[in-house]
N, C-alpha and C positions, 0 to 999 in steps of 0.2 A: 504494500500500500504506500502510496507516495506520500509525505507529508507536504498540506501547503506552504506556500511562502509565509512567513512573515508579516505579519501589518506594517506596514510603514506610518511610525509615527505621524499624526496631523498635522503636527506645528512642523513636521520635516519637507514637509511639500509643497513647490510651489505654487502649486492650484489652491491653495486655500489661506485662511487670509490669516494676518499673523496681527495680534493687536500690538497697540503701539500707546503708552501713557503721554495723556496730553496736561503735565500738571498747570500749565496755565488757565487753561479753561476753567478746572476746578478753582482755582484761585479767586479767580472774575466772578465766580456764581457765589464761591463761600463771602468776598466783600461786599456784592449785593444784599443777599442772604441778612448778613447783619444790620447794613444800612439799614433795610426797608423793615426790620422787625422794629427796630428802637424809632424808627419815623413813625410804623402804625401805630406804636404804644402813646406817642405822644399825641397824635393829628386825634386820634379817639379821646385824650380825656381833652381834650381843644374844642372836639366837635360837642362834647357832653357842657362843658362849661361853656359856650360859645352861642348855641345853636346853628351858628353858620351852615348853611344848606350846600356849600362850595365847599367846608371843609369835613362835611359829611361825605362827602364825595371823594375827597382825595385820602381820609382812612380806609374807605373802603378801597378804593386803589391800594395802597401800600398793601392791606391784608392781602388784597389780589397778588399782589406781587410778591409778598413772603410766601403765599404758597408754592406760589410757581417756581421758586427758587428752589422749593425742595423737588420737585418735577424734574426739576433741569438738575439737583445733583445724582437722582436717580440716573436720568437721561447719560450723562458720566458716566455712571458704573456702570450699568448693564452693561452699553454698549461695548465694551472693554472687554467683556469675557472670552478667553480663548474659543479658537473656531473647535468644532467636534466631529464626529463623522455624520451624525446627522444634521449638523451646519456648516457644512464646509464653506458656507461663505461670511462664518462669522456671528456675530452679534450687532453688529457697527448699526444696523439700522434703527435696531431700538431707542436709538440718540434719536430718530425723530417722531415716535412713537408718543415718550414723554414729554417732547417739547410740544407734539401737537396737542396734550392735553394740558399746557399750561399755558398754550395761548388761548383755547376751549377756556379755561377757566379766566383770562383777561378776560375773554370778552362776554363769558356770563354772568362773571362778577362784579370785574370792575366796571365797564360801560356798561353791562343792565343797570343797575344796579345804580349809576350813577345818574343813567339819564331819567333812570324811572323817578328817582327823589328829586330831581331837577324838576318833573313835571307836577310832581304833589304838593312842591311848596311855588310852585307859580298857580296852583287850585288853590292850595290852601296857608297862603303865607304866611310866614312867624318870623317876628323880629327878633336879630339878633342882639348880643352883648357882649362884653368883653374883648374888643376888639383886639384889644394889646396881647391876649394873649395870642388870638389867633397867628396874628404877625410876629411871635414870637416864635410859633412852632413852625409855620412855613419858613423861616431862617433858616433854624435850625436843619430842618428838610432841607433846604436850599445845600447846604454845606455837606449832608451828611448823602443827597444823592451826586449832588457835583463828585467827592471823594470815589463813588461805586463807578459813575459815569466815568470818569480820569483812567480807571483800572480798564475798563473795557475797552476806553477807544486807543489807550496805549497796546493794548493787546492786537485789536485790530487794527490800526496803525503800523506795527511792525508787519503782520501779514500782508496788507496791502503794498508793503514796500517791495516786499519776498515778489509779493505778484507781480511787480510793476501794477498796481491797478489803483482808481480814485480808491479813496476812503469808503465814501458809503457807497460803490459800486461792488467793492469786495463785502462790505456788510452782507447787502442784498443777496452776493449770489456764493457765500462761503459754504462751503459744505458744511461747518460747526452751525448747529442751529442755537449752543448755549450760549457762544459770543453772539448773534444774532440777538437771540433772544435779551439778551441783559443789556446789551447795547443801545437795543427798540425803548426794552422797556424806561433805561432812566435818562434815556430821550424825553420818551413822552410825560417820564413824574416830571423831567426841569420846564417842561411846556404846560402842565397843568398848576404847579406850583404857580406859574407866574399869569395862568388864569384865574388861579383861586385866588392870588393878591389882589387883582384889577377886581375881581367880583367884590368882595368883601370890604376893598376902599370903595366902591359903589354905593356900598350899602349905608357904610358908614355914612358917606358924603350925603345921600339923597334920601336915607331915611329908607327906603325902600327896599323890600326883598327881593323884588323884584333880579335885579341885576347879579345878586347872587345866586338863585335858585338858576340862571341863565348861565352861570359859571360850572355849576354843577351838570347841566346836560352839553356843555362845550370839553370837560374835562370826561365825559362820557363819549364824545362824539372821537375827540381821539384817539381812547383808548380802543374804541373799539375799529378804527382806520389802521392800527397798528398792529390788532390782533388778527384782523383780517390778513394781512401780508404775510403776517407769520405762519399761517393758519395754513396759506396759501405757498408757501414756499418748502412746508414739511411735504404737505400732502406732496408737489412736485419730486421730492427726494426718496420718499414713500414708494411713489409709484415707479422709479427709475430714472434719475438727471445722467447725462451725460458731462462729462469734462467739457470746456468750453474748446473753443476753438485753438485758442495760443496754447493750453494744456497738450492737445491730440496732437498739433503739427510738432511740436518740441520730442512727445515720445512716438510720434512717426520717425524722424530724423534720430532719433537713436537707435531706432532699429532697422532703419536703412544704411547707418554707419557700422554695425555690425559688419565684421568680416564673414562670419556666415550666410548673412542672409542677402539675394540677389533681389528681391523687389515684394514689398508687402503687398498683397490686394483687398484685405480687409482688417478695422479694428477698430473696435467698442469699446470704450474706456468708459465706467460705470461706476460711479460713487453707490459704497455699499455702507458706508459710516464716513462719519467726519475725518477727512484728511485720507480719506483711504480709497484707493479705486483697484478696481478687479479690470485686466484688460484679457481682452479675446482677441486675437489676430490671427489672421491667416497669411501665409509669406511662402514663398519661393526660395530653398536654401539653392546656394551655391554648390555645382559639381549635380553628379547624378552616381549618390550612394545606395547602397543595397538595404533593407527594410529596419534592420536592426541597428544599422548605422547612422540612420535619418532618424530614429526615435530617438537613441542616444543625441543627436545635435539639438534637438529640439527643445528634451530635457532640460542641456545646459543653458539653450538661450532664455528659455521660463527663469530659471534660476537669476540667471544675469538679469533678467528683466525687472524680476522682484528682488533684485542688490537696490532698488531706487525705493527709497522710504517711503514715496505716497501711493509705490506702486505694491500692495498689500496682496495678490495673487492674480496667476497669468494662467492662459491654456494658449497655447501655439498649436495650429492646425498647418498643413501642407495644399498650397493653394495648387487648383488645376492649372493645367500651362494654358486654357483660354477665358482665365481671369484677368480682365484688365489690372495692371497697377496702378498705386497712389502713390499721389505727391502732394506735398506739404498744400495746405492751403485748397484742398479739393473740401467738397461739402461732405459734410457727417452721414455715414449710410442710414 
């Protein structure tokens, strides 16, 4: 009786995808995290001593936002867990799994939630009091999400350099949905903060609730423009993004400068997690070896291929000789 081979270890091959610790990301979600608890704890006893309708609104924001913070350090970990043989391609997507329930929960908490008391106290108004304190805790907010804001967009900032790309062009289309996500989100606290100021000196000034309760469904209205995008760019990652353009022609021309390989004719570069893409290519080697010879070449170019750190697992196929080839700058199959 013969005995089988061997398994070959998962993490040994290069068809499958090998994780990779991102601690900066966690870093960015754990300074969020903090920020935005010690901002809800305050904007809540603000909004209780206040009445302000506008900074009813922005505690329910922050509480939105500490939750989602724990969302997104899930989102971290899962996604991180070695590939297995019934994952061979990993865990990586589950980073958008949890982000998209934590922009689900922006926009059913924070902007429900904020536009709906926006519209009860422009039915049912109530004057506010204690203005000093409110403008004491929106400060404090001011400084305490600036500090969370600084971590994110220095984090994203150096990636966009990496990419050659704008700033928030790389926001938009980074495969990390948790720099995306904390980045959006205390975007839009420094834009509501400074709605809930103008609402609240309104009120102050004119007497009127009016102007506040208006602050509170504008501080809803953003949140929930924000949550949409986000909402919107998991679900895209979810269902399968490709590398961009400048990505694909950079690892075309590395695999054209292979001395193996005489002309690629197909390849799909596929974000399967943050920072991580699975390529499938089809290529033409060099010479005309015998069957066992060509899977051994093949092998080692997979392996070369996943020697590139964003490049997380590869399958190399043997194109027919009446497959056109590619070249840099040709459109995406």
């Amino acid at each position: 009786m013969t005995s089988s081979p061997p398994t070959q270890p998962v993490a040994d091959s290069p068809r499958v995808v090998k994780t990779e610790e991102h601690a900066e990301s966690t870093l960015t979600v754990v300074v969020a995290f903090g920020a935005n608890l010690l901002i809800a704890v305050a904007k809540s006893a603000a909004a209780v001593l206040t009445g302000s309708a506008s900074m009813v609104a922005e505690a329910v924001h922050s509480w939105a936002d500490t939750g989602n913070e724990v969302f997104l350090l899930l989102a971290n970990k899962r996604s991180r867990k070695p590939a297995d043989h019934e994952h061979p391609l990993g865990f990586g997507r589950e980073a958008y799994v949890w982000s998209m329930f934590a922009a689900l929960g922006l926009f059913a908490v924070g902007a429900g939630v904020s536009v709906t008391h926006g519209i009860q106290e422009l039915v049912h108004p109530e004057p506010a009091e204690d203005f000093g304190i409110a403008y004491a805790v929106l400060g404090v907010a001011f400084v305490l999400e600036g500090i969370s804001f600084l971590q994110a967009h220095r984090q994203a900032r150096k990636e966009a350099e990496r990419a050659e790309q704008d700033l928030l062009q790389h926001v938009l289309v980074t495969s990390d949905p948790t720099l995306r996500a904390v980045f959006a989100e205390d975007a839009a606290a420094l834009m509501g903060l400074v709605v809930a100021f103008v609402g609240i000196l309104l009120h102050q000034v004119t007497g009127s609730p009016v102007p506040d309760a208006i602050g509170s469904i504008v501080v809803g209205l953003i949140l929930g423009v924000i949550s949409w995008v986000l909402i919107d760019r998991n679900r895209r990652f979810l269902v399968g993004e490709t590398a961009g353009a400048a990505t694909r022609d950079a690892v075309l021309r590395e695999l054209l400068a292979d001395p193996e390989v005489d002309r690629v004719t197909y390849l799909r570069l596929e974000y399967v997690g943050p920072r991580s893409l699975y390529l499938v290519a089809s290529v033409d080697l060099v010479g005309d070896d015998d069957e066992h010879l060509v899977a051994e070449r093949i092998d080692a170019l997979e392996r070369r291929a996943t020697s590139a750190a964003v490049i997380v697992g590869a399958v190399v196929s043997v194109s027919p000789a009446s497959e056109p080839s590619l070249v840099p700058g040709d459109p995406s199959p």
